[in-house]
C-alpha positions as CSV (number, residue, x, y, z in Angstrom):
1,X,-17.0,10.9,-8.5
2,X,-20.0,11.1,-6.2
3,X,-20.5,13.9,-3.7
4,X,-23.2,13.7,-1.7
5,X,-25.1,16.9,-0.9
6,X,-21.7,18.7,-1.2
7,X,-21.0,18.1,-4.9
8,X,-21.8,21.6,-7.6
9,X,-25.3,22.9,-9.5
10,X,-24.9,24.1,-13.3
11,X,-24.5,27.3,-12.9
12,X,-28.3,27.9,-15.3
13,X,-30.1,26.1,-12.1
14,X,-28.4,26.9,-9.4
15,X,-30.5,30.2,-8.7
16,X,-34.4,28.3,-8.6
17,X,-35.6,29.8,-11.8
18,X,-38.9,31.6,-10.6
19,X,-40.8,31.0,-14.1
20,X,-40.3,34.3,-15.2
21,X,-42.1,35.2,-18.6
22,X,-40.4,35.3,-21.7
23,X,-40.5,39.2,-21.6
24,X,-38.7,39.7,-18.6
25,X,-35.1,40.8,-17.6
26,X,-33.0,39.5,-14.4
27,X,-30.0,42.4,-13.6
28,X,-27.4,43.1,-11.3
29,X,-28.5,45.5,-8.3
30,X,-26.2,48.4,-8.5
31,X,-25.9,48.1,-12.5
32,X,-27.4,49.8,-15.6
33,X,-30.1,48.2,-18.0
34,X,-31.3,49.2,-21.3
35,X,-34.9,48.4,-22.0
36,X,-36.0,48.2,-25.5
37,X,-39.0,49.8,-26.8
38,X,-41.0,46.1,-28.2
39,X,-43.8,48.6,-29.3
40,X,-44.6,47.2,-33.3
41,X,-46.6,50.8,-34.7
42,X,-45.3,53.8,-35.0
43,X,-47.9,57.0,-35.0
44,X,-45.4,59.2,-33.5
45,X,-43.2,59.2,-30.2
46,X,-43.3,56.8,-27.7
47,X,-43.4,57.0,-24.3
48,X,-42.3,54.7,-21.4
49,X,-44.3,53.8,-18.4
50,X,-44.3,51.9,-15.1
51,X,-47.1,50.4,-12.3
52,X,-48.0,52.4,-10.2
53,X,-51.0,51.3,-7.4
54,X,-52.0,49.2,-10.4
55,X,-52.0,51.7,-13.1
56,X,-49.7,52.4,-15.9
57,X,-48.2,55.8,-15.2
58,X,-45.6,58.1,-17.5
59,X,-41.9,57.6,-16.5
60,X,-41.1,61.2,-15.9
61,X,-37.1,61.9,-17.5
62,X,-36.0,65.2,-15.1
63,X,-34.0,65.8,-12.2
64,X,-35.9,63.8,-9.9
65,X,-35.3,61.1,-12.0
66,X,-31.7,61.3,-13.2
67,X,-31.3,57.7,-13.2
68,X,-33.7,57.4,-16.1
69,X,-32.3,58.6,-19.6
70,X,-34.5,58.1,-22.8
71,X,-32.8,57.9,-26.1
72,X,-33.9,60.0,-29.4
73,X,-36.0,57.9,-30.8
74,X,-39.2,57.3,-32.0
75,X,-39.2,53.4,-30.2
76,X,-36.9,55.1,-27.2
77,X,-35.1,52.7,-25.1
78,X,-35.4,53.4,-21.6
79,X,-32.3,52.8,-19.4
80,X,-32.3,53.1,-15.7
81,X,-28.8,53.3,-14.0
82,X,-27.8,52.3,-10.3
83,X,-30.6,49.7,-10.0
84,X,-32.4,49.6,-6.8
85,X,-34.9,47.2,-5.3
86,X,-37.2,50.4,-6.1
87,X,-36.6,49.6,-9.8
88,X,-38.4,45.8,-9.1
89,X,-41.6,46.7,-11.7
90,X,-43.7,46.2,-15.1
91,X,-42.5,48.8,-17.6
92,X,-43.9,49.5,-21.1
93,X,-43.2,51.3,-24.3
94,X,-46.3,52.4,-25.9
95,X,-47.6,55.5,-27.6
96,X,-51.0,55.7,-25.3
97,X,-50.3,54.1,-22.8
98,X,-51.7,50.6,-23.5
99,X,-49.5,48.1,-22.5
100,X,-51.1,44.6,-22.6
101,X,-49.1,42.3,-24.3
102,X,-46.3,44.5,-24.5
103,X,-44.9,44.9,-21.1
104,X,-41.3,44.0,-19.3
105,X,-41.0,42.4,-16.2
106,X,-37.4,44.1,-14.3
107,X,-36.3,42.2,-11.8
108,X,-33.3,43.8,-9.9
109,X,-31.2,41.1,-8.6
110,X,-28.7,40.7,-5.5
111,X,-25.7,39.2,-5.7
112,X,-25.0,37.1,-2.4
113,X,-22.6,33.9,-1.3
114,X,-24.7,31.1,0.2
115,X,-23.2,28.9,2.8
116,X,-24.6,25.1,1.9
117,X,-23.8,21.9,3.7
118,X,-22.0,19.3,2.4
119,X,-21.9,15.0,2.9
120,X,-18.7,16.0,5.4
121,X,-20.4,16.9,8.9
122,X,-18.0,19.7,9.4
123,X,-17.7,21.2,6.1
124,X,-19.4,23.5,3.8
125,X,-20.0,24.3,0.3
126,X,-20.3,28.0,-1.1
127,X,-22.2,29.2,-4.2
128,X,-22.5,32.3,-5.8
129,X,-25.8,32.5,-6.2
130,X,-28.6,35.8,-7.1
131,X,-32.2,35.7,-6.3
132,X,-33.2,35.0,-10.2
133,X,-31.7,33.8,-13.0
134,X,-29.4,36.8,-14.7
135,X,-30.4,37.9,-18.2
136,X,-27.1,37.8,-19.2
137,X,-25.6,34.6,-17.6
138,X,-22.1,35.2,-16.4
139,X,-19.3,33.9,-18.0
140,X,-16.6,33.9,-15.3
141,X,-17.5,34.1,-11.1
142,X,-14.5,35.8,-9.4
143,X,-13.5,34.9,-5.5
144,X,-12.3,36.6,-2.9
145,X,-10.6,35.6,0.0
146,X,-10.3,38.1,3.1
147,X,-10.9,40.9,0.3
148,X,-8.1,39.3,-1.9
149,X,-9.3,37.5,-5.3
150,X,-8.1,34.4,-5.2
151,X,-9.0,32.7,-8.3
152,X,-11.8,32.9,-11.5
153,X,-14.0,30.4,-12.9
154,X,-16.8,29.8,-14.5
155,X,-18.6,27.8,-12.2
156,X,-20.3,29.4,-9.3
157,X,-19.0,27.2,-6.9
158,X,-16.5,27.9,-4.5
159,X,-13.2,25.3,-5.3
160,X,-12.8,23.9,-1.7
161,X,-14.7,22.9,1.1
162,X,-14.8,25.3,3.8
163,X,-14.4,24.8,7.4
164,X,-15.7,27.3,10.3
165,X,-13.1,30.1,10.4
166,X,-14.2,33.4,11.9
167,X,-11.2,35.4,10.6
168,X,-12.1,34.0,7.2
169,X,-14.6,35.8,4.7
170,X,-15.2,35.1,1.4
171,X,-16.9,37.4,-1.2
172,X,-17.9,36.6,-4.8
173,X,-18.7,39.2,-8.3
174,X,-19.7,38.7,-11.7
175,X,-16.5,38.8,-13.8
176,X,-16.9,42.7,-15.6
177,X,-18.8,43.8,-12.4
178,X,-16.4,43.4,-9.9
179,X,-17.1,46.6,-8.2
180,X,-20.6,44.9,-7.1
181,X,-19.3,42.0,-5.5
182,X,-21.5,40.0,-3.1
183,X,-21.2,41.1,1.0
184,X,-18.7,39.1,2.7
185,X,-19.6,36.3,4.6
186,X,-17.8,33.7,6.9
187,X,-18.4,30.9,8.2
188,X,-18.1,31.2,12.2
189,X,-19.2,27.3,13.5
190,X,-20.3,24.0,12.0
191,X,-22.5,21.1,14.0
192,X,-24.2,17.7,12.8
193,X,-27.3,19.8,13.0
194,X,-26.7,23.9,12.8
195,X,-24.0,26.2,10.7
196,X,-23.7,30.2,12.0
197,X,-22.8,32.3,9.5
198,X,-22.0,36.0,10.0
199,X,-22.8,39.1,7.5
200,X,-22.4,42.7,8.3
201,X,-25.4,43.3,9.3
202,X,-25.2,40.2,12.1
203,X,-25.2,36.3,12.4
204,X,-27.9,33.8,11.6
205,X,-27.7,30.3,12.6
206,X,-29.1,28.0,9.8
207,X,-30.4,24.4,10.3
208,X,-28.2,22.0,8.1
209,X,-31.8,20.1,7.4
210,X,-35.1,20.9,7.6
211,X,-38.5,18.5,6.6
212,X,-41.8,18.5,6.7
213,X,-43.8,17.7,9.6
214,X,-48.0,16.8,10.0
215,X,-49.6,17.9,13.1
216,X,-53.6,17.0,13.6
217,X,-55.9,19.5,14.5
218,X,-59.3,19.1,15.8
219,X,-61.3,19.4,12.3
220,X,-59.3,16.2,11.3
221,X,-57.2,18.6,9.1
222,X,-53.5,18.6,9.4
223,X,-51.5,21.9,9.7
224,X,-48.0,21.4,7.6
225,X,-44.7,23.3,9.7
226,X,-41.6,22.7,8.4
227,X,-39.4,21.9,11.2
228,X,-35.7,21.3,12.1
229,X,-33.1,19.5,14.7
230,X,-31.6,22.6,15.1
231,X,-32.2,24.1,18.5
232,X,-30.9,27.3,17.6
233,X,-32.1,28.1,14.6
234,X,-33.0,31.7,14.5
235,X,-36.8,31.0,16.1
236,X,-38.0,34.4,13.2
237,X,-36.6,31.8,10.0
238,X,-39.2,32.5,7.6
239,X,-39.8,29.2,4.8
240,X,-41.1,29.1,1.5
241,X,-43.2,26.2,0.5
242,X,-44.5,24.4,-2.6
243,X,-47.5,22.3,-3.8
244,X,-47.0,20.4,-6.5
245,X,-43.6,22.0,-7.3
246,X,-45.6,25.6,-7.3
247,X,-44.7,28.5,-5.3
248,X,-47.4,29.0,-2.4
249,X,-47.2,32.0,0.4
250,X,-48.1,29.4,3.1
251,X,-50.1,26.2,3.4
252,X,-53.5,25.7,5.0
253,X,-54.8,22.5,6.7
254,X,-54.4,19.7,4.2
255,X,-56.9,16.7,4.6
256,X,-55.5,13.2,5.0
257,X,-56.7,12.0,1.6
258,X,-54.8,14.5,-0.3
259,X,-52.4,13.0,-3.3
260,X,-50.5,16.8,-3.3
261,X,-46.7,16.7,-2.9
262,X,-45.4,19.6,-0.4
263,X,-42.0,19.9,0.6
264,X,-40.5,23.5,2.1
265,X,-37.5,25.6,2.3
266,X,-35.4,28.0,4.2
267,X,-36.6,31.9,2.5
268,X,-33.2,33.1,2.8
269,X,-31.1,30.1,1.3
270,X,-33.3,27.8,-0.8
271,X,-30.6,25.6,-1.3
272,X,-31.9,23.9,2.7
273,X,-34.5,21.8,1.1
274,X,-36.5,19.5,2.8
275,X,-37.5,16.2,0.8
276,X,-40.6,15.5,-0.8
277,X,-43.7,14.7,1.8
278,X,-47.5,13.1,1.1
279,X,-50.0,11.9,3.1
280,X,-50.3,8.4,1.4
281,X,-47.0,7.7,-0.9
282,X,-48.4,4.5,-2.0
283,X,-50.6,7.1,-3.9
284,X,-48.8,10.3,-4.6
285,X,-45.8,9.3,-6.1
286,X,-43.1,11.1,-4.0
287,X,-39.7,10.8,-4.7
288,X,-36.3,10.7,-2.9
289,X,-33.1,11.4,-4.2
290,X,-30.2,10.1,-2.4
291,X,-28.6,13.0,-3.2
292,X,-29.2,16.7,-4.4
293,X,-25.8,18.1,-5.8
294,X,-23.0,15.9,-7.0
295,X,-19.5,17.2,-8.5
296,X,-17.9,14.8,-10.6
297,X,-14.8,14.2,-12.8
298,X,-14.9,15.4,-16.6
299,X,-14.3,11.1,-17.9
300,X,-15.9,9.7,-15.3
301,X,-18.7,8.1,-14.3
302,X,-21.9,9.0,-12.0
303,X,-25.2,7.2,-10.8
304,X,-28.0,9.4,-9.8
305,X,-29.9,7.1,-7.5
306,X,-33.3,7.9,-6.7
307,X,-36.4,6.1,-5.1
308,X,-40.0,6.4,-5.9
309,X,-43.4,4.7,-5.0
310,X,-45.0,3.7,-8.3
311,X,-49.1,4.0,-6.9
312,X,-50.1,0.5,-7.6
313,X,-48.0,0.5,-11.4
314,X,-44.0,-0.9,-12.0
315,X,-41.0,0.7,-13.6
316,X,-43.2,4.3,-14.5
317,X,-41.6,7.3,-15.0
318,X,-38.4,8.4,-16.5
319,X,-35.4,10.7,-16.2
320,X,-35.0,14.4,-18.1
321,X,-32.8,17.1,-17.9
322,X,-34.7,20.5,-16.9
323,X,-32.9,22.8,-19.2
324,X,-34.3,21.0,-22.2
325,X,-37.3,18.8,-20.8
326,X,-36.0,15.8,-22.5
327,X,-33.0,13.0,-22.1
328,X,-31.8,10.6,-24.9
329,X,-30.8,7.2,-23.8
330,X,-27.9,6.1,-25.2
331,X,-24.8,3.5,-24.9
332,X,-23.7,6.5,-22.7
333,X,-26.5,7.5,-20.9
334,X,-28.5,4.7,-19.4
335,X,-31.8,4.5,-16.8
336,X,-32.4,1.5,-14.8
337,X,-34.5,0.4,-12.2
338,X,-37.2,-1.8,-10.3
339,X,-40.5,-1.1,-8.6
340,X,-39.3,1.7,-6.3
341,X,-35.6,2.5,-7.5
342,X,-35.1,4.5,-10.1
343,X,-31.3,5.2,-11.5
344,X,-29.1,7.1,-14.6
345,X,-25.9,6.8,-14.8
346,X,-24.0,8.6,-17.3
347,X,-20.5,7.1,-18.3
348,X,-17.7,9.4,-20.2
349,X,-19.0,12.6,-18.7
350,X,-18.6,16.0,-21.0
351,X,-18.7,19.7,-19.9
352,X,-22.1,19.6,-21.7
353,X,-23.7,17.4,-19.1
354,X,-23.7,20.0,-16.7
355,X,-27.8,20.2,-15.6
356,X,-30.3,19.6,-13.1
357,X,-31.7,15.5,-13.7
358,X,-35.3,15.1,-12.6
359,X,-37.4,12.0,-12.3
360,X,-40.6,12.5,-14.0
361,X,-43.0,10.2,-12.6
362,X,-46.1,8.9,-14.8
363,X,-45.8,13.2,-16.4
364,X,-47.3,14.4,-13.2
365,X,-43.8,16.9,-13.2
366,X,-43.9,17.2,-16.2
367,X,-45.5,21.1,-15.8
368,X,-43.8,21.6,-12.3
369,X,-41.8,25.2,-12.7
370,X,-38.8,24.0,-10.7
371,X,-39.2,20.1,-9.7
372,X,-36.6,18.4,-7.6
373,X,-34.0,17.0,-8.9
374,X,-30.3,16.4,-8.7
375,X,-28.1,18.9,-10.1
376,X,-24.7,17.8,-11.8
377,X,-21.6,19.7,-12.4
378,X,-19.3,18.1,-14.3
379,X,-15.3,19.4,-13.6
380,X,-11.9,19.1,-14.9
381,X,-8.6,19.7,-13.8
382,X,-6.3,22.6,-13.9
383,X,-2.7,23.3,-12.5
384,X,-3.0,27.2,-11.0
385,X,-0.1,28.9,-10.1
386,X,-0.4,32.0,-7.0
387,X,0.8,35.0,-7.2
388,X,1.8,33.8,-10.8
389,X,3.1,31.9,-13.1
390,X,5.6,34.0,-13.8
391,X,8.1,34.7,-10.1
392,X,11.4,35.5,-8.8
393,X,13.8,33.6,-7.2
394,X,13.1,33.7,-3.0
395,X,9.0,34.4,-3.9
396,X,6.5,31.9,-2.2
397,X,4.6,30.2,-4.6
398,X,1.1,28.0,-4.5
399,X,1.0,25.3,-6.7
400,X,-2.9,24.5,-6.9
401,X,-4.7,21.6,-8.4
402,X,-7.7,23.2,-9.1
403,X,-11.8,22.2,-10.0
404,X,-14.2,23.8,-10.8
405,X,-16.7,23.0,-7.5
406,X,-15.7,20.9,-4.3
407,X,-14.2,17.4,-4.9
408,X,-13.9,15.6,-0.8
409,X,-11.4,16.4,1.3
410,X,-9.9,13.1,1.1
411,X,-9.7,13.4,-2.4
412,X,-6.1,12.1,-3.4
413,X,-3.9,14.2,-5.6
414,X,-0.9,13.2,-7.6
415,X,1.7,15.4,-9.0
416,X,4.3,15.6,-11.3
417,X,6.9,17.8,-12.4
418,X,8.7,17.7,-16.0
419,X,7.0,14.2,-16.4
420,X,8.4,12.9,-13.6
421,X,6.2,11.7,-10.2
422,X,7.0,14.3,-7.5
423,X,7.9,11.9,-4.6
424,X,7.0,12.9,-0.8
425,X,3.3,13.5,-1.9
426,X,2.0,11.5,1.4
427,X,-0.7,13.8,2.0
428,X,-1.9,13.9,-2.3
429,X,-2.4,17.4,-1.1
430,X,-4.4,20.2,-3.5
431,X,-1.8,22.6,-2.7
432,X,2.1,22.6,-3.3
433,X,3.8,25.3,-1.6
434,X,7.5,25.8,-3.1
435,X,8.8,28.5,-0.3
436,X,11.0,29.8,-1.4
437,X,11.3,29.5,-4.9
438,X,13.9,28.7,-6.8
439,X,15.2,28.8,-10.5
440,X,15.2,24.5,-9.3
441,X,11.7,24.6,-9.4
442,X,10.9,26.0,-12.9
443,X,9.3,23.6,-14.9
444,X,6.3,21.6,-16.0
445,X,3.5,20.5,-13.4
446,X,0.5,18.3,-14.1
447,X,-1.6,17.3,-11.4
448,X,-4.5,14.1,-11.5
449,X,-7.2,13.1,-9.1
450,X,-6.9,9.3,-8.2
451,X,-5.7,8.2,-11.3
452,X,-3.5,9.2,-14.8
453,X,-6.6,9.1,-16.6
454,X,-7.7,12.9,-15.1
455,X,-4.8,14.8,-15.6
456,X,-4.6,18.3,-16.1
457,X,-2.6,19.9,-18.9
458,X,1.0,21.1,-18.6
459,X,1.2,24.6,-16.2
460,X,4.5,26.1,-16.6
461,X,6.3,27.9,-13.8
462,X,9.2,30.4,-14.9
463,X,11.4,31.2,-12.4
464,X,13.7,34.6,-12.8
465,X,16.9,34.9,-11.1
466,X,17.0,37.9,-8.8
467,X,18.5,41.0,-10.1
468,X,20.7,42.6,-8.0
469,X,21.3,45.7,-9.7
470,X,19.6,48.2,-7.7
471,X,21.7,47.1,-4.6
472,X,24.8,47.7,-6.6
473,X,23.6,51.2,-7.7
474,X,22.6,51.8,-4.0
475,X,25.8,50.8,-2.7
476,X,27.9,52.8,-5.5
477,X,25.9,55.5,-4.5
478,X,27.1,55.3,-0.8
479,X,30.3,54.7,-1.8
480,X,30.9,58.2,-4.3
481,X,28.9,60.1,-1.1
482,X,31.7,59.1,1.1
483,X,34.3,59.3,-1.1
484,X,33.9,62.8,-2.2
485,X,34.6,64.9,0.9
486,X,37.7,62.8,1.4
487,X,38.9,63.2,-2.2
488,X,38.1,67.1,-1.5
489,X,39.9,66.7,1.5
490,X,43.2,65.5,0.3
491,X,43.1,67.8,-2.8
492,X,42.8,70.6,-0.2
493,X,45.6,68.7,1.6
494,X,48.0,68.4,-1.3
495,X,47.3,72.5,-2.3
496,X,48.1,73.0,1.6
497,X,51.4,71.1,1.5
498,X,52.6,73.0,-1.3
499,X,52.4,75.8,0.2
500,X,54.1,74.3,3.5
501,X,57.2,73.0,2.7
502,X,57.5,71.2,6.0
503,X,54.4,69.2,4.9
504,X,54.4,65.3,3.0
505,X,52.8,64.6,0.2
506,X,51.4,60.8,0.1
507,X,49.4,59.2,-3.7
508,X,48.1,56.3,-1.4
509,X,44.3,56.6,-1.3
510,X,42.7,55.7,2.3
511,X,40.4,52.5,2.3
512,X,36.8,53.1,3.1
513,X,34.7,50.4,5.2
514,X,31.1,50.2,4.9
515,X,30.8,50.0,8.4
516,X,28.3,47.7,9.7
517,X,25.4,49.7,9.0
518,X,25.5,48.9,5.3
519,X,26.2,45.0,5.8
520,X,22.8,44.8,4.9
521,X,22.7,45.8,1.6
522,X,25.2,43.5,0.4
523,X,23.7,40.2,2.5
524,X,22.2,37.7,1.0
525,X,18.3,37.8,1.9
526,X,17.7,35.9,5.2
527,X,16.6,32.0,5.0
528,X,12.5,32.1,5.8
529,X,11.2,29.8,8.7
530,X,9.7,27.0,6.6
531,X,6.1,25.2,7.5
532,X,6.3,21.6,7.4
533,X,3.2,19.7,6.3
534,X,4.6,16.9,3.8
535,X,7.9,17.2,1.8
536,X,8.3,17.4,-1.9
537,X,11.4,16.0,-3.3
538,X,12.5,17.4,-7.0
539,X,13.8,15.5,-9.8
540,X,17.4,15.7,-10.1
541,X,18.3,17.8,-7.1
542,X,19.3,17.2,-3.4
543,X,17.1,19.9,-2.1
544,X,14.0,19.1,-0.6
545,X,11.0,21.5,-0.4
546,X,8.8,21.7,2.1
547,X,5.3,22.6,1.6
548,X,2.5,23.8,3.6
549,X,-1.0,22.5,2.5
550,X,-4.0,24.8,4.2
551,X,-7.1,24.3,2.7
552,X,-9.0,27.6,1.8
């Protein structure tokens, strides 16, 4: 399915790879890294060292530097715990200090959640995302909701679409590094042409689009800005821009013959693009993509459309994936077009098709470090089960039918339990909320998006009877504590009458009440106030559940 500007990024191109060299490392701030020693000859012990003003200078292992430990070895490796933005440098293993060739980019990373827009005006997308690609890529991304995780995936992407909710923040952590999780974030208001979102330190108010603009100047130059509809975007937004796909600090005055391409960004949250811009695009050979992110079905099918001006040649160019610079055509994977369309579809999509698609036109990308493209994440289904799969009788339980980035909200859900269509569904609703519980609902639930063809495999829910054993030992408890003064009391009775003949002797035992106090303890738990949203009726039962469906 097709998701305009909402849809998910494969999780290796989501975070604009910078062009790092080959002998560099991308790490987690607030985590330890070991740095090999790459040094080839060994005349004796090697040392480590780091830039400093421009010069390669001895990494000194003491107390001042206790985050530095060498091992004992003639090729030491060199790790540095807590990494700081301090620790953003070249290091070296050499034996004198020569390091050409031989030295190791570190690039300390931070981990924050990015607040994107999406094709639905008042709805956002959210993304894991660091400021470089992570050495070691992360198998599993783990959310939190209000500080509670709520699911784990491997996909970057946030499940749902988010609306503005100021109570609501949402964290994020690399799976095995949970105790550096990203700074929560929410998402406080959503226009057709701004989004606020707050952090700790404060709120910035983003523009949802931004694009290029030419201004003349009195040489006959132009001056590039990249400006906004948003009236109250932060006026001290800083951009980034790029010439011919390459990374510049800022733009000077452009002539009006220039062929370059330029398009700009917002510094903070690259993923507020602008589309391509030239002075003359009968010339240049800019491109437009309808869209830049699209989430689609695992089975399905999916068009990247995109539209180019061939300069003065038809049907040029051609499509390739960025991770491996090439794209086979097949019976499966097909490119079409005409003089200034350009499409690929891709029928029967696989996990594996996951990438960033760029249209190369006539090879003048071909060398571009991080063209523009459209990135495609490709989902299944799952049936998730909150708190667990495994509950008690009288629990609340969320049935979720879950993916792996944002599907639309008016995607349509169907549901069934034990094989059977669960009937009431008028919303299709993500969420089934079975509150409470009951030993009724155990069972098998598969869930599918539109049709039967993507359906999710079986999720069992078990469903344990309640155990009432610690009331009964509670209330045996009560009962000997009362009982024993009044079994004293009549022993001490009996000995008394026996010593007074005038006195009765009785063998019936007075009942004891509870009194109302313990009523309690003995009462079935009260019924809970149900939510109605849509009803869910069950198989072979009367009862009908009501369920609550609040997006996340």
């Amino acid at each position: 399915m097709l998701l305009a500007e909402a849809g998910c990024v494969f999780m290796g191109f989501i975070l604009y790879s910078s062009g790092l060299p080959l002998k560099s490392r991308c790490v987690l701030k607030g985590s330890t890294v070991d740095l090999p020693c790459s040094a080839e000859r060994a005349f004796g012990a090697h040392k480590w060292f780091t830039k400093q003003d421009f010069r390669w200078s001895e990494i000194s292992v003491d107390r001042n530097h206790q985050r530095y430990t060498l091992s004992n070895e003639i090729h030491p490796t060199l790790t540095i715990k807590d990494l700081r933005e301090s620790d953003n440098n070249y290091y070296c293993c050499s034996y004198h200090g020569g390091c050409l060739g031989i030295e190791i980019q570190l690039h300390v990373a931070d981990l924050q959640v990015k607040v994107v827009p999406s094709a639905e005006e008042h709805m956002m997308s959210l993304v894991c995302s660091t400021s470089c690609v992570l050495t070691e890529r992360p198998a599993v991304y783990v959310w939190y909701r209000n500080g509670e995780t709520v699911y784990e995936d491997r996909s970057p992407w946030y499940q749902e679409l988010v609306s503005s909710e100021k109570a609501v923040t949402y964290s994020c952590a690399v799976k095995g590094y949970e105790h550096l999780r990203a700074p929560e974030v929410s998402v406080d208001s959503v226009t057709s042409a701004c989004f606020t979102v707050t952090y700790a330190t404060g709120s910035i108010t983003y523009p949802k689009k931004v694009r290029v603009q030419a201004e003349p100047t009195w040489s006959g130059h132009y001056m590039l800005t990249c400006n906004t509809s948003c009236s109250l975007m932060d006026q001290q937004t800083a951009f980034s821009w790029y010439e011919n796909g390459v990374s510049e600090q800022k733009i000077s005055l452009v002539t009006p013959t220039s062929t370059k391409i330029f398009y700009c960004a917002v510094k903070s949250n690259e993923f507020l693009l602008s589309d391509e811009f030239c002075f003359d695009e009968n010339h240049c050979g800019k491109v437009h993509y309808a869209s830049r992110r699209i989430c689609a079905l695992k089975g399905s099918s999916v068009t990247f459309p995109s539209e180019y001006l061939s300069p003065g040649e038809q049907n040029t160019g051609h499509w390739l994936r960025s991770d491996t610079r090439n794209l086979k055509i097949s019976h499966r994977i097909k490119s079409h077009g005409n003089e200034t369309h350009h499409n690929l579809k891709i029928n029967t999509l696989k996990k594996n098709d996951s990438a960033k698609y760029v249209f190369i036109a006539d090879n003048k990308r071909r060398n571009w470090v991080n063209p523009p493209g459209v990135t495609l994440f490709v989902t299944d289904v799952s049936v998730q089960f909150a708190p667990s799969a495994e509950v008690t009788e009288g629990q609340r339980v969320t049935v979720t039918c879950r993916t792996s980035c944002p599907l639309a909200n008016d995607t349509n859900y169907i549901w069934y339990f034990n094989n059977q269509t669960l009937d009431g569904t008028k919303r299709h609703s993500k969420h089934l909320v079975l509150d409470p519980v009951s030993s009724q609902h155990a069972g098998n639930y598969v869930c599918a998006v539109k049709t039967q063809k993507h359906r999710s495999d079986e999720g069992v829910l078990t469903v344990h009877r309640k155990t009432w054993i610690p009331a009964v030992v509670g209330v045996v408890a009560v009962l000997l504590v009362m009982i024993l003064p009044t079994v004293v009391f009549v022993c001490r009775k009996k000995t008394t009458c026996r010593k007074s003949p005038g006195a009765t002797t009785s063998d019936n035992v007075e009942q004891i009440s509870l009194g109302h106090e313990y009523d309690d303890i003995l009462a079935p738990p009260p019924e809970q106030v149900e939510l109605v949203y849509s009803t869910v009726t069950f198989p072979n039962s009367t009862d009908v559940v009501y369920s609550t469906v609040k997006p996340h």
